[in-house]
C-alpha positions in Angstrom: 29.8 114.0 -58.5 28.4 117.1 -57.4 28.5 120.5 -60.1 30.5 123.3 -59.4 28.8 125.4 -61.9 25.4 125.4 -62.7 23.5 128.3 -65.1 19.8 127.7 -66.1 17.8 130.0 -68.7 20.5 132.7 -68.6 19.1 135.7 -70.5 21.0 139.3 -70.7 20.1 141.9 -72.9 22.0 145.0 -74.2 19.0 147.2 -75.3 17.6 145.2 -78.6 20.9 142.8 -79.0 20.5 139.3 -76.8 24.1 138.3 -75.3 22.7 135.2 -73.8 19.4 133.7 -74.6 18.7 131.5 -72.5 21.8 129.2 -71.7 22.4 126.0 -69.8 25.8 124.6 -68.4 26.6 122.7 -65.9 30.4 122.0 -64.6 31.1 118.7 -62.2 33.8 119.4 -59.8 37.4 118.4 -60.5 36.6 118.9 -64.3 37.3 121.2 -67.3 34.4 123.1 -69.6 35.2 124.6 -72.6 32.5 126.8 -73.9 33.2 127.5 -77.6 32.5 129.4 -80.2 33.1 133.2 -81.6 33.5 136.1 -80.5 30.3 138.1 -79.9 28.4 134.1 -79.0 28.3 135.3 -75.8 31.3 133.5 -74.1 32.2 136.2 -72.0 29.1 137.6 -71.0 28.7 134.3 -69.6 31.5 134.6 -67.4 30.6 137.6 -66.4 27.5 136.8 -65.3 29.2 133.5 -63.8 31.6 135.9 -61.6 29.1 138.4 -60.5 30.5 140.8 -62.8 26.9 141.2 -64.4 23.0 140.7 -62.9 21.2 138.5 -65.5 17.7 139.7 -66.5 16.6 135.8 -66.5 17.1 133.2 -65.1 19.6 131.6 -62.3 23.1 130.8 -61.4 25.0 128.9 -58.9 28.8 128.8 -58.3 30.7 126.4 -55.5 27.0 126.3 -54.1 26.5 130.4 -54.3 24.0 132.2 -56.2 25.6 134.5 -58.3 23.4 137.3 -57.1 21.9 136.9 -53.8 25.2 135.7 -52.1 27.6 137.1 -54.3 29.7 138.9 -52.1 30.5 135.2 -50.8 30.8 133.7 -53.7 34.1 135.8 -55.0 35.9 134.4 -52.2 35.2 130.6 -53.8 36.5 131.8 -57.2 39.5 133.2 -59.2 39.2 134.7 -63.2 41.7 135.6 -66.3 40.4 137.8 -68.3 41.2 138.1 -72.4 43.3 141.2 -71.3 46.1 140.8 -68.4 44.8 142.7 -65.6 48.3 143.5 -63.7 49.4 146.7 -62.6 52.8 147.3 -65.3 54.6 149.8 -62.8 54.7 146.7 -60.3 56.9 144.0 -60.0 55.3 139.9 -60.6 55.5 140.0 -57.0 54.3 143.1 -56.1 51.0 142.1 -58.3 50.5 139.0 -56.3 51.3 140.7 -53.2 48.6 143.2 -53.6 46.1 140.1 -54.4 46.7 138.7 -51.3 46.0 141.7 -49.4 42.7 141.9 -51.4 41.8 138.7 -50.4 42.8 139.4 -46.8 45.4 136.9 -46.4 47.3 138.7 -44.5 51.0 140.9 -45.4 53.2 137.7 -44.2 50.8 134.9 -46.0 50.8 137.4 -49.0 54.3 137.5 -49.4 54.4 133.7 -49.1 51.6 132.8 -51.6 53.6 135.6 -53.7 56.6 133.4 -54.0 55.0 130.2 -54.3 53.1 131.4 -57.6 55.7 132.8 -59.3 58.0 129.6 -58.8 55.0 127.5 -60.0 54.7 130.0 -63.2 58.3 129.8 -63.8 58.8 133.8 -63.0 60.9 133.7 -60.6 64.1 135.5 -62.2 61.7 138.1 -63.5 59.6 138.3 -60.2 61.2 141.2 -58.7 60.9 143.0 -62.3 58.8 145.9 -63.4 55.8 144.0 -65.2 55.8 146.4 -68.0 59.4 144.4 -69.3 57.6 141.2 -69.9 56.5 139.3 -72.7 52.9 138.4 -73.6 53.1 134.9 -72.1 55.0 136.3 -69.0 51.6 138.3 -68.5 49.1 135.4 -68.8 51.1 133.5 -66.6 51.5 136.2 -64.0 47.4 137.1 -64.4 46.9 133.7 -64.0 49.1 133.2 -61.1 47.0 136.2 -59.6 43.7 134.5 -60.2 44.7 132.0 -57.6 46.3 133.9 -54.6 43.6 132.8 -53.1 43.4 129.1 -53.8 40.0 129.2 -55.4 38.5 125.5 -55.9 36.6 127.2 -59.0 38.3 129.3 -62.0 37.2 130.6 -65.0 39.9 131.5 -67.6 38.2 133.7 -70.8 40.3 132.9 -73.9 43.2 132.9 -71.9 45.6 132.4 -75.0 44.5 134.6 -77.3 47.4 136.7 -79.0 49.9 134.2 -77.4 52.9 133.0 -79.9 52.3 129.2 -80.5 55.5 128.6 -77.4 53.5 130.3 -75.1 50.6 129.0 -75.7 51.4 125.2 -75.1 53.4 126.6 -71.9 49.5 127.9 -70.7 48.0 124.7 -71.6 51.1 123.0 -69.1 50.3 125.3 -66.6 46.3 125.1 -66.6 46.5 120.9 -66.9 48.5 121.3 -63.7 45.7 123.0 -62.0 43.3 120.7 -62.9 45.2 118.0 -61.9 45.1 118.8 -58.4 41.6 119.1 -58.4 40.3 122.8 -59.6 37.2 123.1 -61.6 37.7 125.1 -64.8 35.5 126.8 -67.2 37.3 127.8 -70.2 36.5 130.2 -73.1 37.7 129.7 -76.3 37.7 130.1 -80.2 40.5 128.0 -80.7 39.2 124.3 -81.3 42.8 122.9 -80.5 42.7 124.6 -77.0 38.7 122.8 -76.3 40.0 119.3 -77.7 43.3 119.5 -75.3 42.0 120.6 -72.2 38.3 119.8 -72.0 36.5 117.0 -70.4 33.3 118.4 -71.8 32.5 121.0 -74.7 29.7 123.4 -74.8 29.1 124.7 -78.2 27.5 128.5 -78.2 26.6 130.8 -80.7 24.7 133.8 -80.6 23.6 133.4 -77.0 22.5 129.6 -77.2 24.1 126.6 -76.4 23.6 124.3 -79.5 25.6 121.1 -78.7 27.4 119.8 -75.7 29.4 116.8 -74.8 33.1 115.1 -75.2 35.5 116.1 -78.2 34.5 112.4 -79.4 30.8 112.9 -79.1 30.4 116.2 -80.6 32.4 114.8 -83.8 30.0 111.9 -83.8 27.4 114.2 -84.9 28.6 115.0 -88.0 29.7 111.8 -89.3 31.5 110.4 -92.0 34.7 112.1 -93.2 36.3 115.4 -95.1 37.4 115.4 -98.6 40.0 118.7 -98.7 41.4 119.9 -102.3 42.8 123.1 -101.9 42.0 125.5 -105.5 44.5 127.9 -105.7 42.3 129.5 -108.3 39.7 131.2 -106.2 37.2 131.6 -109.5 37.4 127.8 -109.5 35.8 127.5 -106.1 32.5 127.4 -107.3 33.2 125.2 -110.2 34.5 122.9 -108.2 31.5 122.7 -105.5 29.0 122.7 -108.1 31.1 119.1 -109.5 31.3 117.8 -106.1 27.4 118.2 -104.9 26.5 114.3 -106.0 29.0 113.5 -104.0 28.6 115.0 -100.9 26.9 113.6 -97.7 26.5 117.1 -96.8 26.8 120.7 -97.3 30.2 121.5 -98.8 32.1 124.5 -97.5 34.9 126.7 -99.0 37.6 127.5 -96.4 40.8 129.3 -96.9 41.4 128.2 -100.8 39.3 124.8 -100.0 37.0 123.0 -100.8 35.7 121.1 -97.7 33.8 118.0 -98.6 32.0 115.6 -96.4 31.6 112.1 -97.8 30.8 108.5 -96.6 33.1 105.8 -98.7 36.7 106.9 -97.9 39.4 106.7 -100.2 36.6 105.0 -103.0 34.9 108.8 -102.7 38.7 110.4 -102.9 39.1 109.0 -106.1 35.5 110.0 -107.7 35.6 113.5 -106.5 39.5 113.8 -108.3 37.5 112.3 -111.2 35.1 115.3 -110.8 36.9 117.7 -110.4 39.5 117.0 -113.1 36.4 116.6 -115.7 35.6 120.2 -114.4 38.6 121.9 -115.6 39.5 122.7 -111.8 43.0 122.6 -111.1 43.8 120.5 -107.8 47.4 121.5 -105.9 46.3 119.2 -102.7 44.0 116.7 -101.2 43.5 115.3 -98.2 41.0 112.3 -96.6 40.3 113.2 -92.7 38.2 112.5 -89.9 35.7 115.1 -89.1 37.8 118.1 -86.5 36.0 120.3 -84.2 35.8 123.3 -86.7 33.4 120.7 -88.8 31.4 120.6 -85.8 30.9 124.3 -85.7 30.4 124.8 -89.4 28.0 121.6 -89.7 25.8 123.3 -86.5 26.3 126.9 -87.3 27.3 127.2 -90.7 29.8 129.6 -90.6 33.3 129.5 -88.8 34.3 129.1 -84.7 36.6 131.7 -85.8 34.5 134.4 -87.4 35.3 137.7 -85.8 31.9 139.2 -84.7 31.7 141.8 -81.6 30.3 140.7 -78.3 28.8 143.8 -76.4 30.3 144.0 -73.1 30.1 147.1 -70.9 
């Protein structure tokens, strides 16, 4: 199976800060990359290198068998991209927005109108097609920058965190949409923080953070390399936190983290462990209001490789 996407030694500076130092991805046709991690790991400047959007000051890129700088101006006809934000004109209707992609793309005012229709019955905006844009919901905006994105029938797309700020409805009505697409044979890289997003729509997950890809492979694999599982007792006592790690360290087969009002440990020896570290913790003085025995998630990736959250809000410089 031949790549769609291939990036090698990626570098891009913004004066002294490194957005990407020196990253590695390849995407086979017909499949779905999710490159994850926080904001300001250097997801988007990624893309943006990815859709000609930026020059890189190392290293090379090819898309749908372009280089991303030397051909670029043929390369945007091979590809389609959603931004974070929903880049559609408000004042328009859905269909004048796709309409105005077509002509764009050069498809020509009757195929425009055509390809206008057809996206906004496959989004499921058809009633509000003829509507000024700036009546719609948030979801009604993803799907119609979406829809945009492939007027054109591009065999590759890149979608950057294409659900963030959705309601939890309108996100799994995304997902939907975006597993259709790849059903009928687009090649997708995805952005994302959100580890649920990665583990539902990904072939393959690229890990990031701060410019370097530190892990890659499927949900399953990337789990693997943590191990073991998670012991979770959630301390509603946040002064106990520390108490309560300090009680748990013989225990742990690994660093222990405190999350939300938890304590997050990882153990070998199942439900045997569950019952030392209540023993523990009870002979601690720390006052328990939950537990829970799991398998390692995607988050446990992030915090075993990173130590710190896929969520942590950091800012990516972007001009």
């Amino acid at each position: 199976m031949a790549d769609a996407i291939v990036a090698e030694g990626l570098i891009k500076r913004y004066g002294a800060v490194t957005a990407l130092d020196g990253v590695d991805l390849r995407v086979p046709e017909g499949t779905v990359t999710a490159l994850l991690g926080p904001n300001g790991a250097g997801k988007t400047t990624a893309v943006r290198v990815l859709t000609t959007l930026l020059v890189p000051d190392a290293g090379r890129a090819e898309v749908a068998g372009f280089d991303v700088v030397a051909q670029a101006a043929a390369l945007r006809s091979h590809i389609g991209a959603s931004g974070q934000y929903a880049a559609v004109d408000e004042y328009l209707t859905g269909f004048e927005n796709l309409e105005m992609v077509g002509r764009l793309y050069h498809l020509g005012a009757k195929r425009s109108r055509e390809r206008a229709r057809e996206l906004l019955t496959q989004f499921d905006l058809v009633e509000a097609g003829d509507r000024p844009v700036k009546g719609y919901s948030g979801g009604m905006r993803r799907r119609l920058d979406l829809a945009g994105a492939l007027v054109a029938e591009p065999p590759v797309l890149f979608l950057d965190e294409p659900t963030t700020g959705l309601d939890p409805r309108a996100r799994l009505g995304l997902w939907d949409v975006i597993e259709q697409l790849v059903a009928r044979g687009t090649t997708l890289l995805l952005t994302t923080q959100y580890m649920d997003e990665a583990e539902r729509l990904a072939d393959r997950i690229a890990v990031i953070d701060r410019g370097v890809v530190i892990a890659r492979g499927t949900a399953d694999e990337l789990k693997a390399l943590v191990g073991g599982q998670r012991i979770e007792l959630t301390v509603p006592d946040s002064t106990q936190l520390e108490v309560g790690r300090s009680a748990l360290t013989e225990l742990a087969a690994g660093e222990i983290h405190i999350e939300s009002g938890k304590l997050v440990v990882p153990v070998t020896g199942g439900t045997e462990m569950l019952v030392a570290a209540l023993g523990k913790v009870s002979a601690a003085g720390v006052h328990v209001t939950d537990v829970a025995l799991r398998k390692p998630t995607l988050d446990d990736v992030f915090l075993t490789l990173t130590g710190h959250e896929a969520e942590e809000k950091t800012q990516e410089l972007v001009p």
